[in-house]
C-alpha positions in Angstrom: 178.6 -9.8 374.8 178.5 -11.0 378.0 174.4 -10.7 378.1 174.5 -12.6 375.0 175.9 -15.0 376.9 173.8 -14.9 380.0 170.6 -14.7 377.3 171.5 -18.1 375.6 172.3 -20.0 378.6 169.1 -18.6 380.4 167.2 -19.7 377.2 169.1 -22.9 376.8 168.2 -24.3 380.4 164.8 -24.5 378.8 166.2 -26.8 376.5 168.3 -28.9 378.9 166.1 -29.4 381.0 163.0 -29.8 378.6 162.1 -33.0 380.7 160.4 -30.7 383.4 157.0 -31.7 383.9 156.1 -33.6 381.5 153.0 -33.9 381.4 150.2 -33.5 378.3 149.3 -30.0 376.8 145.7 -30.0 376.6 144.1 -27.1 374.2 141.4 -27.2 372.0 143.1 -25.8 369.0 142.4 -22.3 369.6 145.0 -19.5 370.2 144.5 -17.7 373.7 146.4 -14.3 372.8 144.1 -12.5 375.2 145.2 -15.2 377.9 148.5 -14.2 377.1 149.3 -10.5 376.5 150.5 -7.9 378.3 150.5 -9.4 382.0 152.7 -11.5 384.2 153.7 -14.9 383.6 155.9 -16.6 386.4 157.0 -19.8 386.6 159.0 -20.9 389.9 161.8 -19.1 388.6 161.1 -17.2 385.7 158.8 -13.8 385.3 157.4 -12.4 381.5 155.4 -10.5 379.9 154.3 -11.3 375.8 153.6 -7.9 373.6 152.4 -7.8 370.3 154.7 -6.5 367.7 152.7 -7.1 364.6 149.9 -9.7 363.1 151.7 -13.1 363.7 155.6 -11.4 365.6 155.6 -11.3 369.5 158.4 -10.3 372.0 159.1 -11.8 375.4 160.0 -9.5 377.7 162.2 -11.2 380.8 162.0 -9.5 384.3 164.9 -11.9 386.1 168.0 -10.8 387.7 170.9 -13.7 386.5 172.7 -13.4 389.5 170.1 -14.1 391.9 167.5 -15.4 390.0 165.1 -13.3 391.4 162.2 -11.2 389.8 163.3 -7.3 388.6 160.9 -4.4 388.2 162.7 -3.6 385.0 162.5 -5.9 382.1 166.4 -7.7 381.7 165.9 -8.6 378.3 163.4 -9.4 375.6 163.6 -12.2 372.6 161.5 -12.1 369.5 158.7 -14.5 368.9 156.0 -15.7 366.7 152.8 -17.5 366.5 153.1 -21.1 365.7 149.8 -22.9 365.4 148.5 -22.0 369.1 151.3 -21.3 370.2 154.3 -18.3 370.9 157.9 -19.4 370.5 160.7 -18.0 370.0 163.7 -19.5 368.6 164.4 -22.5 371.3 161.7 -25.4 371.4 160.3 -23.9 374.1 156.6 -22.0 373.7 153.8 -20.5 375.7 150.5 -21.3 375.1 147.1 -21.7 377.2 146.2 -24.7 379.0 142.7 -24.9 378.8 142.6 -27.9 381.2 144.7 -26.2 383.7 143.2 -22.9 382.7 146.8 -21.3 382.8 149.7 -20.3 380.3 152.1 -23.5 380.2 155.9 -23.1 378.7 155.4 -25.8 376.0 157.9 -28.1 374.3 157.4 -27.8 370.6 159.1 -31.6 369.4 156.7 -33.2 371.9 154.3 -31.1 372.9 154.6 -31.5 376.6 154.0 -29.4 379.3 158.1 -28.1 380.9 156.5 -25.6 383.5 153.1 -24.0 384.4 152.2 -20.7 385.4 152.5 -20.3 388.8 149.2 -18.4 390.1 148.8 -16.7 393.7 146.0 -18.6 394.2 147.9 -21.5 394.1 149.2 -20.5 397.3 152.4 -22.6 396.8 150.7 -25.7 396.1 151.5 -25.8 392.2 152.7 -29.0 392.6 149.7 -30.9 394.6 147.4 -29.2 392.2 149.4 -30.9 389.0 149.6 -34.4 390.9 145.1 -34.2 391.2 144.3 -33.0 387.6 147.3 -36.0 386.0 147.7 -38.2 388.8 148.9 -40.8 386.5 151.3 -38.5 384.2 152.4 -36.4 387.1 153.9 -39.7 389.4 155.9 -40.2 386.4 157.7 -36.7 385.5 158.7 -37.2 388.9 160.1 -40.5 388.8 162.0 -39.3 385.5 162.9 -36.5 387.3 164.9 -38.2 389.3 166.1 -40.8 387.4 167.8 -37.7 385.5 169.1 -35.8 388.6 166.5 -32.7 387.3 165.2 -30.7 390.8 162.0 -29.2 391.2 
């Protein structure tokens, strides 16, 4: 019960604070499985891996401690998924997909279509955030502002 619990509040502070970025999806319709299987995916504070279950059914694995919020070698817990359009999601409004502007997997908002968080790469080397404010210097000023405006941290 009680990782029920954790699961849905860990899965609904996606939905809370679906403001996050922001800023555009851009993808050119295609679906990026290969872009998005069996590797790492970590946002600031979030680590996953996608498996394929079947033709169109996914499942998220999770590799996040809730106490700490830090990344665990052992998956925590896993949701089922499916394809939707380009797109995995599972049952929130939150999906991953492939940028192919920023050439990254993005956690998606499905009503609007908005970028909530990138993929944080090493090769970012902590500059996630200065690389987002050059490639939508007009979009990326303004998640911020609404950011604030809201009381959401990044």
């Amino acid at each position: 019960m009680k990782k029920i619990l954790i699961l849905s509040m860990f899965l609904g502070s996606f939905s809370s604070f679906a403001l996050g970025y922001d800023l555009p999806f851009t993808n050119d319709g295609k679906f990026y499985e290969e872009k998005l299987l069996n590797r790492e995916i970590s946002t600031e504070d979030t680590t996953l891996k996608i498996e394929k279950m079947s033709d169109q059914k996914y499942k998220v694995v999770y590799y996040n401690d809730f106490e700490t919020g830090e990344k665990t070698d052992k998956p925590t817990f896993s949701v089922d998924a499916v394809k939707n359009k380009n797109m995995i999601c599972d049952d929130t409004d939150v999906c991953i997909a492939y940028d192919t502007k920023l050439k990254r997997a993005v956690f998606v908002d499905k009503d609007t279509n908005k970028i909530i968080f990138p993929e944080v790469l090493d090769s970012d080397n902590g500059k996630t955030d200065e690389i987002l404010e050059k490639l939508y210097p007009n979009d990326f000023g303004k998640a911020k502002n609404d950011d604030v405006e809201s009381g959401v941290e990044r």
